[in-house]
C-alpha positions as CSV (number, residue, x, y, z in Angstrom):
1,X,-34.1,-25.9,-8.1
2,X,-33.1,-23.5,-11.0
3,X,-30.9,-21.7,-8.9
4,X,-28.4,-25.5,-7.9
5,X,-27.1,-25.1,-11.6
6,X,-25.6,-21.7,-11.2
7,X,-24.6,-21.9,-7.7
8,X,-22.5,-24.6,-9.2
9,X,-21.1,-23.6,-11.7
10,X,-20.5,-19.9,-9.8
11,X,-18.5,-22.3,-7.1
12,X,-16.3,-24.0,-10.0
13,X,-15.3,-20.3,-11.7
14,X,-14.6,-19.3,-8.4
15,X,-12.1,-21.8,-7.5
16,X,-10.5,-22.0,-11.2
17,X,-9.8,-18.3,-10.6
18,X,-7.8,-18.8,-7.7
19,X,-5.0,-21.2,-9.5
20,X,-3.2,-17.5,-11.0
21,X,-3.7,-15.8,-7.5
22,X,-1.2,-14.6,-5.0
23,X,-1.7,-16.5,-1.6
24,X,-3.5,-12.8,-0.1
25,X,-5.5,-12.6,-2.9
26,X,-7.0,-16.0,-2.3
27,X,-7.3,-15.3,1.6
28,X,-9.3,-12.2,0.6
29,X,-11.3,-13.8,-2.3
30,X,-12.6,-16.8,0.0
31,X,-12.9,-14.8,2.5
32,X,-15.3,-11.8,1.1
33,X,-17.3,-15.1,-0.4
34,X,-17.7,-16.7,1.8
35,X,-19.2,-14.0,4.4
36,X,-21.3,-12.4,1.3
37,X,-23.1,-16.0,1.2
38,X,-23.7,-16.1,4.8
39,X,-24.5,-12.1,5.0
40,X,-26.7,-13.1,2.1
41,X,-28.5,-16.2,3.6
42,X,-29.2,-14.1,7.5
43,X,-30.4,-11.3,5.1
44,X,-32.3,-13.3,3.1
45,X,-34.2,-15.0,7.1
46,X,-34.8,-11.2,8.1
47,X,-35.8,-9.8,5.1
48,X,-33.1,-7.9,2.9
49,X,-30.7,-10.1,1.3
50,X,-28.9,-7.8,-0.8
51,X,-28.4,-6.0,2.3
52,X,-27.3,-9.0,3.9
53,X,-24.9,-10.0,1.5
54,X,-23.6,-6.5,1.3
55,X,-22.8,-6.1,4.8
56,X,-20.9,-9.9,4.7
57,X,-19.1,-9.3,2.3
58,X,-17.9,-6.0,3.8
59,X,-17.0,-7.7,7.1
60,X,-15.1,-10.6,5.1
61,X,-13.3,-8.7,3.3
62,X,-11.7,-6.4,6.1
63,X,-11.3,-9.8,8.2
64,X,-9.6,-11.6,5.5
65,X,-7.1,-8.8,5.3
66,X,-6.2,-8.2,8.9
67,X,-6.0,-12.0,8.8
68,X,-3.7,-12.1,5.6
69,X,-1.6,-9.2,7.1
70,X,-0.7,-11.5,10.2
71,X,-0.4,-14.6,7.8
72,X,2.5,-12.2,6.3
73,X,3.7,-11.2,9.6
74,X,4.3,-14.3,10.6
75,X,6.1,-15.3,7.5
76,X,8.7,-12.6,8.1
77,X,9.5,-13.7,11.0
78,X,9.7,-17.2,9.7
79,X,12.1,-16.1,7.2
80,X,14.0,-13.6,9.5
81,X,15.2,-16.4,12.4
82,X,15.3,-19.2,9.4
83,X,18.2,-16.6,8.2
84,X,19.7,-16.1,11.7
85,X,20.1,-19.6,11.8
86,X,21.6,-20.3,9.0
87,X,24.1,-16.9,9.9
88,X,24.8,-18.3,13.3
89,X,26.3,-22.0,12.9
90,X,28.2,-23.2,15.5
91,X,31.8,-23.7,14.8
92,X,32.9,-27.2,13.1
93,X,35.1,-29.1,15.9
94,X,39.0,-29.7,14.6
């Protein structure tokens, strides 16, 4: 029961620290969290969960950066055919 209060407030700081991030550094933020909390809590059922935690957060954090670098990707590519588009306007009729 001691430990509600802090997981708490640790979940508040957390998400008040993302308002001055870039969109990739909140994608890797939640992301190395959120696996270090479930790497912690399967560590913690077999028996090491430091180790547990530490192998999560590993393994969200290189997920949430191959998944940010197709995030980006696609925005390119958004951005390249929004400007071909525009470039490419079909003539006005007389």
């Amino acid at each position: 029961m001691k430990l509600r209060p802090f997981v708490s407030f640790l979940g508040v700081a957390l998400l008040s620290a993302c308002a001055g991030m870039s969109p990739s550094e909140q994608r890797m933020l939640s992301g190395t969290t959120g696996s270090a909390a479930a790497g912690a809590a399967i560590g913690a059922i077999a028996g090491n969960a430091g180790l547990g935690a530490a192998i999560g957060a590993g393994t969200g954090l290189v997920g949430s950066f191959l998944y940010d670098q197709h995030k980006q990707s696609e925005e390119r590519a958004y951005r390249q055919g929004y400007q071909q588009g525009r470039q490419e306007q079909p003539p006005t009729p007389p």
